[in-house]
C-alpha atoms as one frame of an Amber mdcrd trajectory, in Angstrom:
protein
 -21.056  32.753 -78.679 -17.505  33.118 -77.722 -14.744  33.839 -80.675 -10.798
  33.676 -79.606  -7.537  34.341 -81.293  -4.772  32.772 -80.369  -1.160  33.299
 -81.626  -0.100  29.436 -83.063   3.668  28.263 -82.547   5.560  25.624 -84.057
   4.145  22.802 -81.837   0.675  23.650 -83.424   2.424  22.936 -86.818   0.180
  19.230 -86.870  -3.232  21.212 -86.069  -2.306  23.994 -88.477  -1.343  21.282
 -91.164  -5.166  19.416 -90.148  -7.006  22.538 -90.822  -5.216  23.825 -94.218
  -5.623  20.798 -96.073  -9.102  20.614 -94.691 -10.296  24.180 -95.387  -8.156
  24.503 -98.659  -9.423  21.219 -99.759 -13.062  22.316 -99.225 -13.343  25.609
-100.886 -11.260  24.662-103.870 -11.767  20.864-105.063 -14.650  21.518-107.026
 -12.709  24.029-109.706  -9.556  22.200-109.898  -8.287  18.656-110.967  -7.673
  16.294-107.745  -4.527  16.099-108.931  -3.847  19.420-109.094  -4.981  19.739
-105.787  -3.334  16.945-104.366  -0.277  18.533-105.669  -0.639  21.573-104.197
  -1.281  20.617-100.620   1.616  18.369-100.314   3.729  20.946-101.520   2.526
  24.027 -99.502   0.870  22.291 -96.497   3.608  19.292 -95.858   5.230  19.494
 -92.225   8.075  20.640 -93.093   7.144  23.688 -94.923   4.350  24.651 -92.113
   7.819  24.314 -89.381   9.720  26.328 -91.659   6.334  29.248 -92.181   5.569
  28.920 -88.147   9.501  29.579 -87.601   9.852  32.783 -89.785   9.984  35.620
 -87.800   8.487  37.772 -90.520   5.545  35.526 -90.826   2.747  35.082 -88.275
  -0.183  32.746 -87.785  -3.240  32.796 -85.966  -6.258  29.786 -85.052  -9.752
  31.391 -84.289 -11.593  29.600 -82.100 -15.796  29.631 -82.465 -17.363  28.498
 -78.980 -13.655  26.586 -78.287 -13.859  25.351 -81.610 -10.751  25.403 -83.960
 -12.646  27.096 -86.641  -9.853  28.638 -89.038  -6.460  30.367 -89.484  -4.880
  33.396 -90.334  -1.058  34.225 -91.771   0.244  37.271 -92.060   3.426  37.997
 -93.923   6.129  40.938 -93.508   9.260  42.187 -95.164  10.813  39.313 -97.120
   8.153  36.618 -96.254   5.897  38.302 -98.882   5.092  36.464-101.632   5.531
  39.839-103.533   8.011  42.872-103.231   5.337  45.052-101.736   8.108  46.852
 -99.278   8.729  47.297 -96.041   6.064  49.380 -95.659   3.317  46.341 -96.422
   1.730  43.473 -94.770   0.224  40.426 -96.914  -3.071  38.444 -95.859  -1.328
  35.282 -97.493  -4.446  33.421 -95.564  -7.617  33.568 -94.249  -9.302  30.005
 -94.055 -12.607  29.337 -92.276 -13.271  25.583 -91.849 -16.755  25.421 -93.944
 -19.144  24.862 -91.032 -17.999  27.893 -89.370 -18.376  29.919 -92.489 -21.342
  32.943 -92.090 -20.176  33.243 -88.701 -17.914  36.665 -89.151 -14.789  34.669
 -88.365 -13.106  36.163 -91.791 -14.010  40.067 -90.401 -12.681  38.646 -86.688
  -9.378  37.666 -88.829  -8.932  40.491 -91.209  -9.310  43.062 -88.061  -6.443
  41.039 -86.417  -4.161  41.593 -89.608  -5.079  45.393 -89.692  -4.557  45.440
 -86.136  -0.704  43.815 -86.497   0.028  46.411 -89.684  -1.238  49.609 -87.902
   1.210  48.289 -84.563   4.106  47.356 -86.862   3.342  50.840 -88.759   2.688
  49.371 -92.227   1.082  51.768 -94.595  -0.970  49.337 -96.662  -2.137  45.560
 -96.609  -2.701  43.280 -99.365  -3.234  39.952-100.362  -3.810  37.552-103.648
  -6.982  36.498-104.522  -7.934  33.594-106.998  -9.921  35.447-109.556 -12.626
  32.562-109.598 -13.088  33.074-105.780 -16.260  36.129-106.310 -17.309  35.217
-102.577 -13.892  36.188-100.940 -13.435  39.015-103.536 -16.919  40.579-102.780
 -15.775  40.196 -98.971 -12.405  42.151 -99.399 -14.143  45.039-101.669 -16.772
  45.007 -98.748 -13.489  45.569 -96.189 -12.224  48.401 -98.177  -9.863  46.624
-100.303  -9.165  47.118-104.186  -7.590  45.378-106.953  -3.907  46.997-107.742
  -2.920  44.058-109.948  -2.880  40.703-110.564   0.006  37.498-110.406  -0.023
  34.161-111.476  -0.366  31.661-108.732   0.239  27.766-109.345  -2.206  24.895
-108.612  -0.431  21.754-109.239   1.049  21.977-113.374  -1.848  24.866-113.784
  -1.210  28.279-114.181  -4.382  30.562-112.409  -4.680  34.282-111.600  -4.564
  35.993-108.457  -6.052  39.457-108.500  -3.882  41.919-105.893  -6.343  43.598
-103.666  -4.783  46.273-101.475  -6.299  48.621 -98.456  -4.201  52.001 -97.621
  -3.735  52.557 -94.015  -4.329  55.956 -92.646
């Protein structure tokens, strides 16, 4: 079992577009409208929006690779790439996707230990990220990690209004 992590760049922008509809697709269809959904990936996964993410320089994104298998992604955002004012002194998980078959695997650990890794270098004092409030499986992970809800903000699927609960972990 071999597990790499390797920094993507805009000419990954088709592969990283492949695997978010995929992965987003599979873990959310079932609790939201296909329209809703179909809404929602051409507006946050279409080309031009992944080029314009993948060119921030306060945003950062990361395949995993399970036995040289593209197996999921991680973004990290800093300073004004967060989808909240969380300060300078924050990082955001914005995502951690695991392609479904790779799921149970410890990718998501692999990926969250990258993002801690990347706040602790850049000196952040606390991560955090937004998690749908339906989503108990990736909640119970980021309790398990040491995170904690600090709040909650409404996140968009299509015309539908859901909650994201903040979950944040204090650096030492």
């Amino acid at each position: 079992m071999s597990i790499n992590i390797k920094k993507c760049s805009l000419e990954d922008s088709r592969k990283l577009q492949e695997i978010s509809y995929e992965t987003f697709d599979d873990t959310f269809k079932h609790q939201n409208t296909p329209e809703n959904m179909k809404a929602y990936l051409e507006k946050a996964f279409n080309l031009t929006q992944l080029e314009k993410e993948l060119a921030n320089i306060s945003s950062q994104f990361f395949f995993v690779y399970f036995n040289d298998e593209l197996a999921g992604y991680l973004k990290v955002n800093t300073n004004d790439a967060q989808s909240e004012e969380m300060g300078e002194d924050s990082l955001e998980i914005e995502r951690i996707y695991i392609k479904k078959s790779f799921q149970k695997h410890g990718l998501g650990k692999v990926l969250l230990n990258k993002a801690l890794e990347i706040a602790l270098e850049g000196n952040k004092k606390k991560v955090w990220l937004g998690v749908w409030e339906k989503n108990e499986n990736a909640i119970a992970f980021y309790k398990k990690m040491g995170f904690v809800q600090t709040g909650a903000h409404s996140f968009y699927m299509g015309d539908e209004e859901q909650t994201d609960f903040i979950m944040t972990k204090t650096l030492v």
